[in-house]
ROTI-808376 format. One line per 2 residues: their letters; for each residue x, z, y of N, C-alpha, C, O. Coordinates in pm, whole numbers, plus 50000, padded with zeros to 5 digits. Last residue first. Example, Ala and Ser with C-alpha at 12.3 -4.5 7.8 and 13.67 -1.06 7.14 Angstrom:
2
SA	51285:50708:49775:51367:50714:49894:51290:50787:50003:51341:50804:50114; 51319:50780:49431:51230:50780:49550:51320:50780:49670:51424:50846:49668 $
This chain:
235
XX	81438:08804:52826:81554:08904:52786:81551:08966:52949:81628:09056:52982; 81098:08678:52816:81271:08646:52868:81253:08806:52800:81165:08880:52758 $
XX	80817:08657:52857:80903:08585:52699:80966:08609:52686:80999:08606:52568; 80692:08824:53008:80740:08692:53024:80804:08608:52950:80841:08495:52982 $
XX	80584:09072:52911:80546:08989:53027:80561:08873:53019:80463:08798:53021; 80766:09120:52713:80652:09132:52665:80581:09046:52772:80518:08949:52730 $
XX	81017:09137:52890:81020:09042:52747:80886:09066:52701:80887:09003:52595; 80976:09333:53074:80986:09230:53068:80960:09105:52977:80894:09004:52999 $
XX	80953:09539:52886:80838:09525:52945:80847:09365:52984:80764:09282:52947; 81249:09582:52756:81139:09538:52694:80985:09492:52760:80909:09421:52694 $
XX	81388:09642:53029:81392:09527:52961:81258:09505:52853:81177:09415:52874; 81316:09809:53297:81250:09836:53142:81249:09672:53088:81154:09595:53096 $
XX	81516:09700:53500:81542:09841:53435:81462:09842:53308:81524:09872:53206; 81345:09536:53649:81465:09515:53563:81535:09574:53500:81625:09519:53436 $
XX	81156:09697:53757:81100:09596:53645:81230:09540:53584:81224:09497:53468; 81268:09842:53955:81209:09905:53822:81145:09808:53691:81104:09837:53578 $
XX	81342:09644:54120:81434:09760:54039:81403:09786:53935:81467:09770:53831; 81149:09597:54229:81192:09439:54100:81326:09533:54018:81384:09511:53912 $
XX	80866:09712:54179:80985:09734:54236:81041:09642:54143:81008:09613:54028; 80502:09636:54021:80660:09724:54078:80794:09646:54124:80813:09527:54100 $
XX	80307:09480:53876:80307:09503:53991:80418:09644:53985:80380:09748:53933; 80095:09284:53643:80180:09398:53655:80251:09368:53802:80254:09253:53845 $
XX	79860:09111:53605:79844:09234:53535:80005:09379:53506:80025:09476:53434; 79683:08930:53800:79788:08996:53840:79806:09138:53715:79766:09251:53744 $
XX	79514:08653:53662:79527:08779:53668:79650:08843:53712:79745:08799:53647; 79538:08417:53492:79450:08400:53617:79448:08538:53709:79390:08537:53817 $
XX	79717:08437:53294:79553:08430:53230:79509:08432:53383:79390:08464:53379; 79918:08655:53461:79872:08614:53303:79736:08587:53353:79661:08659:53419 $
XX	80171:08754:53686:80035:08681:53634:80012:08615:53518:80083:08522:53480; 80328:09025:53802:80323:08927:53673:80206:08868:53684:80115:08950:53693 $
XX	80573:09073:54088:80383:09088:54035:80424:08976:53948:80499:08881:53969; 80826:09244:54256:80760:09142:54186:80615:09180:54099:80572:09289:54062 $
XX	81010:09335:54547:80869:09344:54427:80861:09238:54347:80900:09130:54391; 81203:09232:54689:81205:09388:54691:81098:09422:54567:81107:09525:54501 $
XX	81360:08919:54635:81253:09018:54613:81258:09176:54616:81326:09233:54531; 81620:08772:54582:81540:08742:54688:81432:08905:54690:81463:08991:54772 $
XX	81726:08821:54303:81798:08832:54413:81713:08847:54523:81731:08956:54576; 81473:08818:54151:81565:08917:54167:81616:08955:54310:81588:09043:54391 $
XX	81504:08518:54191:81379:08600:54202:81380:08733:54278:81334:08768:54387; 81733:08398:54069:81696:08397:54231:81563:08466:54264:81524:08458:54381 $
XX	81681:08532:53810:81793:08570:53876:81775:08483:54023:81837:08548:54107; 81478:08379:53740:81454:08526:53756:81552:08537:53836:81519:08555:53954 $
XX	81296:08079:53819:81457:08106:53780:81468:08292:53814:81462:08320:53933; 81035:08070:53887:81074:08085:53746:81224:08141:53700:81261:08208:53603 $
XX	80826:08133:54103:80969:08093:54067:81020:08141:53937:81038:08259:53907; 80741:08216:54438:80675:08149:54317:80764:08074:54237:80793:07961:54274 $
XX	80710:08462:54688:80766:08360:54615:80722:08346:54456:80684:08433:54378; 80605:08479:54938:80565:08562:54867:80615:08389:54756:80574:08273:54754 $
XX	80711:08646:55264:80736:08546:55179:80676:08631:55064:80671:08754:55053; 80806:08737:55624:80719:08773:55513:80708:08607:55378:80700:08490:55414 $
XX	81120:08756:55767:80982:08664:55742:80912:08741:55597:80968:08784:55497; 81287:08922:55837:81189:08979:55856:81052:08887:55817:80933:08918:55826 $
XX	81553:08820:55838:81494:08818:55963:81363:08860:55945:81297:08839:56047; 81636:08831:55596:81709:08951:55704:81609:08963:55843:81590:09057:55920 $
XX	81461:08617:55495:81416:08776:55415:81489:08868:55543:81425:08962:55592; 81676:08423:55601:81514:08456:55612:81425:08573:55569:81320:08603:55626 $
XX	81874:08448:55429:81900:08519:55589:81739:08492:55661:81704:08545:55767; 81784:08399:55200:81811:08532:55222:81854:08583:55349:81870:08700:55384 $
XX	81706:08158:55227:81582:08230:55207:81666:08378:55210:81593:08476:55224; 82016:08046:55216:81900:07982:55388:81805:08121:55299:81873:08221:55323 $
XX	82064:08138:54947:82114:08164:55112:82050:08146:55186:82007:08245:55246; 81914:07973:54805:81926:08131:54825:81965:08208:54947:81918:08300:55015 $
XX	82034:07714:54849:81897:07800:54879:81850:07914:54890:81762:07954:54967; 82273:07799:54700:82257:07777:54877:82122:07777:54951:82096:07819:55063 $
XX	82236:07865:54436:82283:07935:54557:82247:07897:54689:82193:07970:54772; 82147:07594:54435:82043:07661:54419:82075:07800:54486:81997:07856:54563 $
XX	82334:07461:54386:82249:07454:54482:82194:07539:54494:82189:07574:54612; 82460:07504:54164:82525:07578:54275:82448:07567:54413:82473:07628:54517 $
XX	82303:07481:53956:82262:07635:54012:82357:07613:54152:82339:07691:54245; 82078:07191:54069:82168:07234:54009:82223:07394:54047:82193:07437:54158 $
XX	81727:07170:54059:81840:07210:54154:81935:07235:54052:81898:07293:53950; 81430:07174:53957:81498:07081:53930:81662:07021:53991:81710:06908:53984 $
XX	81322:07427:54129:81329:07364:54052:81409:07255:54070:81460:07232:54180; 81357:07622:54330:81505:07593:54269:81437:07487:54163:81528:07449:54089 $
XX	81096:07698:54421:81208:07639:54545:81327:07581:54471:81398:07499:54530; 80803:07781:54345:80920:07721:54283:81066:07600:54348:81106:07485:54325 $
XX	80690:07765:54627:80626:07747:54501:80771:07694:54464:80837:07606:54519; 80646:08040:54892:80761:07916:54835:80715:07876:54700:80694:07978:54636 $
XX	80502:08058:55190:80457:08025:55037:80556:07946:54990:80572:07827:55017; 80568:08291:55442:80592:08134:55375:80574:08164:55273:80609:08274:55230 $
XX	80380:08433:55726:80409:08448:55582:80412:08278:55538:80335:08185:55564; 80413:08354:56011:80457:08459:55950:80502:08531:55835:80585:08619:55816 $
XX	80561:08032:56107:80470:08127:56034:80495:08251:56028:80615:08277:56040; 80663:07783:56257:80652:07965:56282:80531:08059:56271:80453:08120:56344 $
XX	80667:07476:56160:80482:07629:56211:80539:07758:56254:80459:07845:56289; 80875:07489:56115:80878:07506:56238:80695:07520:56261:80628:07564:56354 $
XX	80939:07593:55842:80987:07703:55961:80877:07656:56106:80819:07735:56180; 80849:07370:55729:80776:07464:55697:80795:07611:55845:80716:07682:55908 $
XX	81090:07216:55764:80949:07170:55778:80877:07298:55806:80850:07322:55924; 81270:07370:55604:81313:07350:55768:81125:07292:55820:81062:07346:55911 $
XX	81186:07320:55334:81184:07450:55403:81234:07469:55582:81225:07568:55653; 81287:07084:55351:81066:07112:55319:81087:07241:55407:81030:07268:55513 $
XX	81510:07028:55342:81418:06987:55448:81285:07031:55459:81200:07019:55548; 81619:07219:55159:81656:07236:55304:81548:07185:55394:81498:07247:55487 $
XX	81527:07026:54928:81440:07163:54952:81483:07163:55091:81401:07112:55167; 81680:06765:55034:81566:06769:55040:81429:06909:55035:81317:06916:55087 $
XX	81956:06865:54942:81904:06871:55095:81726:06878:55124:81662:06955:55196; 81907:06907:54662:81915:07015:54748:81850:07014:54871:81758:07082:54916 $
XX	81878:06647:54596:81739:06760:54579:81757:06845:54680:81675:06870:54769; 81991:06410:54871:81955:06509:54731:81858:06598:54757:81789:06628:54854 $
XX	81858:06185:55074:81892:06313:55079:81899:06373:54867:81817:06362:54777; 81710:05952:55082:81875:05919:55081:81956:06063:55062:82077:06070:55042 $
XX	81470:05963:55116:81488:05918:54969:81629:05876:54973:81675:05790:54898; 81434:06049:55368:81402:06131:55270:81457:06100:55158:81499:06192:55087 $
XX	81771:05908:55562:81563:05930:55530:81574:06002:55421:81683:06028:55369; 81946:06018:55765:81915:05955:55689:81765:06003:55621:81688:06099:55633 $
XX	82004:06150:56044:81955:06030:56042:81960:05973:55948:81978:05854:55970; 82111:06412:56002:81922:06395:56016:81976:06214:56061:81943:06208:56179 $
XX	82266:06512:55806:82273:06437:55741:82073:06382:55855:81967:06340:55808; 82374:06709:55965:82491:06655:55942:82421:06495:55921:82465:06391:55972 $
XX	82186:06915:55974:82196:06798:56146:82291:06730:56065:82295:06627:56132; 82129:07005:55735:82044:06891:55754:82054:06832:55926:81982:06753:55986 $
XX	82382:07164:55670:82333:07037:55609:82254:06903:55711:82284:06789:55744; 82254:07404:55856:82381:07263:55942:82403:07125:55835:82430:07013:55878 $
XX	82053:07553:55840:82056:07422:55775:82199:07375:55806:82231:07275:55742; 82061:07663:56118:82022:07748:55974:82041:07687:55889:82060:07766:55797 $
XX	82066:07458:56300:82156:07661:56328:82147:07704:56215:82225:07795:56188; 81810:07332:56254:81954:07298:56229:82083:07404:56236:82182:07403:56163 $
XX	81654:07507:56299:81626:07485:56208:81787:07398:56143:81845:07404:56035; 81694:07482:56640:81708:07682:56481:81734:07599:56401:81856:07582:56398 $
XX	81674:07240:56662:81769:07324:56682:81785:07420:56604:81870:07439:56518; 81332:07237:56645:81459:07203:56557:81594:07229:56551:81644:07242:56439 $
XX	81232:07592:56645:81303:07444:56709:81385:07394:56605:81461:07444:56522; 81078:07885:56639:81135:07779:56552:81156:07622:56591:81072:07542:56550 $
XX	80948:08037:56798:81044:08034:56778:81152:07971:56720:81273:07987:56735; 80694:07786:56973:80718:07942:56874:80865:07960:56842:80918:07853:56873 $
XX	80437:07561:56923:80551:07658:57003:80537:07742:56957:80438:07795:56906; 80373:07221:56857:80395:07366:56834:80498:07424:56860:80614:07388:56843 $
XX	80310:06956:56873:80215:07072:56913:80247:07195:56870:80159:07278:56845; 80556:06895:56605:80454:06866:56722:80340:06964:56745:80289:07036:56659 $
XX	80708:06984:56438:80709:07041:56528:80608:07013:56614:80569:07097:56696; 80687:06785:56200:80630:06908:56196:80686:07035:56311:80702:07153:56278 $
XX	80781:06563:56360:80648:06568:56316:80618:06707:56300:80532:06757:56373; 81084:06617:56351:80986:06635:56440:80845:06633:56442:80787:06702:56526 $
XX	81129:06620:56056:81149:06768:56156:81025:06779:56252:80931:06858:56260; 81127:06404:56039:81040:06470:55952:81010:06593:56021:80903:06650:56040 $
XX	81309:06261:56176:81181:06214:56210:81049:06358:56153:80941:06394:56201; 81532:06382:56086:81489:06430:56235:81386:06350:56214:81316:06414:56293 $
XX	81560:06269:55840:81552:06375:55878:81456:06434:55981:81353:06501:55973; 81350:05956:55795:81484:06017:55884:81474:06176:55884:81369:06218:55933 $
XX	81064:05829:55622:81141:05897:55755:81266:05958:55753:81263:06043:55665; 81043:05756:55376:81061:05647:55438:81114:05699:55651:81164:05641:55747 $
XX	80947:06024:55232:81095:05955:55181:81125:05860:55300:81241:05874:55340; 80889:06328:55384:80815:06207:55393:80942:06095:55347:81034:06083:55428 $
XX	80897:06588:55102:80893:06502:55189:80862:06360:55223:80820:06279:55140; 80812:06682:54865:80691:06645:54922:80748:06574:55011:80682:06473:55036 $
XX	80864:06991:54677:80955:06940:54798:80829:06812:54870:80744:06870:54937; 80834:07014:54471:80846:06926:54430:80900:06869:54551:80957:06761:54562 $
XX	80594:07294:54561:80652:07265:54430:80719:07063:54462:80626:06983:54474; 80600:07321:54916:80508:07312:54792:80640:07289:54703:80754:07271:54746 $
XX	80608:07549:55134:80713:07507:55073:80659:07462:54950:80660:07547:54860; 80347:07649:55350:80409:07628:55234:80501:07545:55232:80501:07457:55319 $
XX	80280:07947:55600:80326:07755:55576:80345:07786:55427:80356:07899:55378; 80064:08112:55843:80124:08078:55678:80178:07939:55698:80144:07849:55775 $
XX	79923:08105:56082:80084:08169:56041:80078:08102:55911:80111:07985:55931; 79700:08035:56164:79694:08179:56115:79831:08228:56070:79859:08342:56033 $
XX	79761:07764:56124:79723:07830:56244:79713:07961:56240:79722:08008:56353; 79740:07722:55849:79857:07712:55873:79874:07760:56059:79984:07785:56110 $
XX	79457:07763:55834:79557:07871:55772:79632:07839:55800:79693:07945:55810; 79385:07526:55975:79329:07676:55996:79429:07779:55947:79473:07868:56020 $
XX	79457:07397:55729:79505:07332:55898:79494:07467:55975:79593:07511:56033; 79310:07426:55523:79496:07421:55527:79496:07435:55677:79573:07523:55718 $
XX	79004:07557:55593:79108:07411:55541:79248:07456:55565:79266:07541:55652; 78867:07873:55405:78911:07783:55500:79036:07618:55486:79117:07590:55398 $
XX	78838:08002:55173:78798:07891:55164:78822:07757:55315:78807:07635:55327; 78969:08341:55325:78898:08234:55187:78808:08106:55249:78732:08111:55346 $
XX	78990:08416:55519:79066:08255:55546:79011:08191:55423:78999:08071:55396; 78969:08706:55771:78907:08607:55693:78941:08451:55651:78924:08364:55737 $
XX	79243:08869:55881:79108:08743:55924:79074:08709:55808:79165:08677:55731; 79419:09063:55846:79291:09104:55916:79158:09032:55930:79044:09067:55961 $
XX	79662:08875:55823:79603:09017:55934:79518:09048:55987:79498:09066:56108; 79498:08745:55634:79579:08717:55690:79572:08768:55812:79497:08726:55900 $
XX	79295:08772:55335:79277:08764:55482:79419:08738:55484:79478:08712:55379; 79100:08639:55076:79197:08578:55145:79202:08643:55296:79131:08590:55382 $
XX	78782:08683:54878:78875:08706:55001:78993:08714:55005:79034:08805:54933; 78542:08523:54641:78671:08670:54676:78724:08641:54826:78671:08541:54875 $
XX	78530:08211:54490:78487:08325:54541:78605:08479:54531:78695:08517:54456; 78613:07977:54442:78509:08001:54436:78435:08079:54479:78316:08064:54509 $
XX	78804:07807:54706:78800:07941:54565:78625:07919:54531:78542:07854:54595; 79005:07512:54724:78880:07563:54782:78876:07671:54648:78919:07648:54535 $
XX	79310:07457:54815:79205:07428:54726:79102:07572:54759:79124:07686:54800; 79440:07468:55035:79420:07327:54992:79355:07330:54846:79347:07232:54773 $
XX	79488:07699:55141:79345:07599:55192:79377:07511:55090:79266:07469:55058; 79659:07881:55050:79731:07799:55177:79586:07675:55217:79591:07587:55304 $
XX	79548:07991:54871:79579:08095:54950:79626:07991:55086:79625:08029:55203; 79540:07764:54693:79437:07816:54736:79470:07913:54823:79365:07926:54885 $
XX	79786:07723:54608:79726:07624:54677:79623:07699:54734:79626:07692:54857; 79901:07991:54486:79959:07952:54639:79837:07838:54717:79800:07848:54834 $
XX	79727:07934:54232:79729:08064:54374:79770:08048:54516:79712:08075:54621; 79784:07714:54170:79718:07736:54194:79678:07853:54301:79619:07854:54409 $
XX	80089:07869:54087:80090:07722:54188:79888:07770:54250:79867:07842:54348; 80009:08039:53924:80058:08071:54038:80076:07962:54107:80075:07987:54228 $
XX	79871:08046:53658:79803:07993:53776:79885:08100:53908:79838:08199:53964; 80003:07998:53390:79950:08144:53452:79818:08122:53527:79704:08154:53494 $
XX	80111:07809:53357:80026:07785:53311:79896:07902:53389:79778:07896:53422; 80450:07918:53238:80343:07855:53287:80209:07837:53268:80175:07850:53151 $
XX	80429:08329:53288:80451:08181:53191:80384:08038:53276:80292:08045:53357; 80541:08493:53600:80436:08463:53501:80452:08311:53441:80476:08209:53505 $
XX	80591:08629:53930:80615:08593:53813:80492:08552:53730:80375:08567:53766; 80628:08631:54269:80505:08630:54190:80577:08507:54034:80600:08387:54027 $
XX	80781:08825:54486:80805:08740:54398:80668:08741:54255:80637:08830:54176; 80753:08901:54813:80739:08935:54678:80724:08811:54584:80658:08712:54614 $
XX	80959:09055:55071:80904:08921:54999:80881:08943:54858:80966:08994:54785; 80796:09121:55368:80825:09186:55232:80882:09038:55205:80866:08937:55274 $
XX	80735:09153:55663:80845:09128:55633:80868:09162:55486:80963:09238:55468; 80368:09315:55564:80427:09168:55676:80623:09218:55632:80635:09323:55567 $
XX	80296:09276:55208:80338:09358:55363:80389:09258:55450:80438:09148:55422; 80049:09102:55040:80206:09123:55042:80207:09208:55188:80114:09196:55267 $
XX	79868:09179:54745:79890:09181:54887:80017:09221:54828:80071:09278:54733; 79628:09083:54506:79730:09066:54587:79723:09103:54718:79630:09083:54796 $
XX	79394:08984:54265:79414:09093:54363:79550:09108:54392:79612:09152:54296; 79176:08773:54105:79308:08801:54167:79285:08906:54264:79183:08919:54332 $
XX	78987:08653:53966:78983:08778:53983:79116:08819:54007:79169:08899:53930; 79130:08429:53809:79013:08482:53767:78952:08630:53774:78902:08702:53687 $
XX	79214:08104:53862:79184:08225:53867:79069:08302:53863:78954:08274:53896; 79067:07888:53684:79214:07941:53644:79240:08081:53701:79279:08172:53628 $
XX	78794:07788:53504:78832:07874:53568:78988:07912:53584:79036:07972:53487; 78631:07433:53627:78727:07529:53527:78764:07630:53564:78790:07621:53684 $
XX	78508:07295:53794:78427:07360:53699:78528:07456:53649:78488:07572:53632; 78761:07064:53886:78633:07043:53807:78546:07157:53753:78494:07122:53646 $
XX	78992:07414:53908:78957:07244:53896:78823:07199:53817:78778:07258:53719; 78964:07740:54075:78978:07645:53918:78976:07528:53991:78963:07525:54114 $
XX	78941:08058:54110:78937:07932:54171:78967:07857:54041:78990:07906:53930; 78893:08371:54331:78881:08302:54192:78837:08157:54178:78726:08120:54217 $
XX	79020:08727:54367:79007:08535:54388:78973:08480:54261:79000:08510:54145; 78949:08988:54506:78862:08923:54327:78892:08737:54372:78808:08652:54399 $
XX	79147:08962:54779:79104:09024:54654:78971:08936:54572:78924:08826:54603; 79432:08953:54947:79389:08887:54838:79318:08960:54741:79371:09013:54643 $
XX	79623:08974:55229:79514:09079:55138:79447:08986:55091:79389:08916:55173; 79920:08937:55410:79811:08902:55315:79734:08967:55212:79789:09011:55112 $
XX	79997:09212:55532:79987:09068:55617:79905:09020:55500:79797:09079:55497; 79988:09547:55605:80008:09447:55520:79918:09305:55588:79819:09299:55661 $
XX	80217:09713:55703:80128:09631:55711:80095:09566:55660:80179:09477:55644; 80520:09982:55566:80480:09858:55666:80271:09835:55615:80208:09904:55534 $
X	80515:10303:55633:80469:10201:55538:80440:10071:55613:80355:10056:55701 $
């Protein structure tokens, strides 16, 4: 039985006062990747923010093999291994590929060079001397997620990686995250498009209402169509 790398229990976090989660319980195994379903609204962005520091819980536990990280800053957790891939991509528009790269290499050693990152991308050596706001969507996920590699994390937070991607892109994202799943990175994905869900995921977990209220094999969850369609609206 593998390890498990992130242990998430009673979380519970909101905006201004508000409650969105509400008693979360999660764990992913170190090399899994699990796919965290649910309508909008659920609070899976929220989840990721707070599991990655950048929003403070109210209360419950966050470890990361073993450590304690609830409520810790981003900076700490991203020292503990985790990176995110936020919703919307984020890059820096007015830097150069390779400018972006390199920033998020500084002070850090580990297996991930820009080099890898271009070995895995070859998009993004084709295109590293143009800036953020000269790259498409596509390239631009390529870049968050090349960003993100070079913390050489253990576990990556992908928040909705195919939004606003045309599908053939969106294949190709698939690709770079499926020879990342071969290599054993632990990932716990956040994503609406099912069929890259599917594809990517040995598990998937439903969230409703702030709550993890289903949890199996993405086999077995695509097998009882009706459960689905009660979970998530879909066919």
């Amino acid at each position: 039985m593998s390890q498990t790398l992130l242990s998430v229990r009673d979380l519970r976090a909101g905006y201004a006062g508000t409650t969105v989660l509400d008693g979360v319980d999660l764990s992913v195994p170190a090399g899994a990747v699990l796919a965290l379903l649910g309508r909008n609204g659920a609070g899976k962005s929220t989840f990721v923010h707070t599991v990655m520091g950048m929003l403070k819980p109210y209360g419950g536990s966050v470890t990361v093999a073993g450590v304690e990280l609830a409520g810790a800053p981003a900076h700490r957790v991203a020292r503990h291994g985790v990176a995110i891939v936020p919703q919307g991509r984020r890059v820096f528009a007015p830097l150069t590929v390779e400018e972006n790269l390199r920033i998020a290499a500084r002070r850090r050693t580990g297996e991930w060079t820009v080099p890898r990152v271009y070995e895995l991308m070859p998009r993004l050596a084709e295109r590293h001397a143009n800036r953020g706001d000269q790259l498409s969507g596509g390239e631009q996920q390529m870049l968050a997620i090349g960003r993100a590699l070079l913390g050489n994390p253990r576990l990556l937070l992908l928040d909705e990686p195919s939004d606003g991607l045309a599908p053939a892109v969106v294949d190709q994202v698939a690709g770079v995250l499926g020879t990342l799943r071969e290599q054993g990175l632990a990932t716990l994905l956040v994503e609406q498009n099912l069929h890259l869900a599917f594809q990517l995921a040995g598990e998937v977990a439903v969230m409703r209402k702030g709550r993890i209220v289903h949890r199996s094999s993405t086999v077995d969850f695509r097998r009882d169509e009706r459960q689905a369609r009660a979970l998530l609206g879909v066919g």
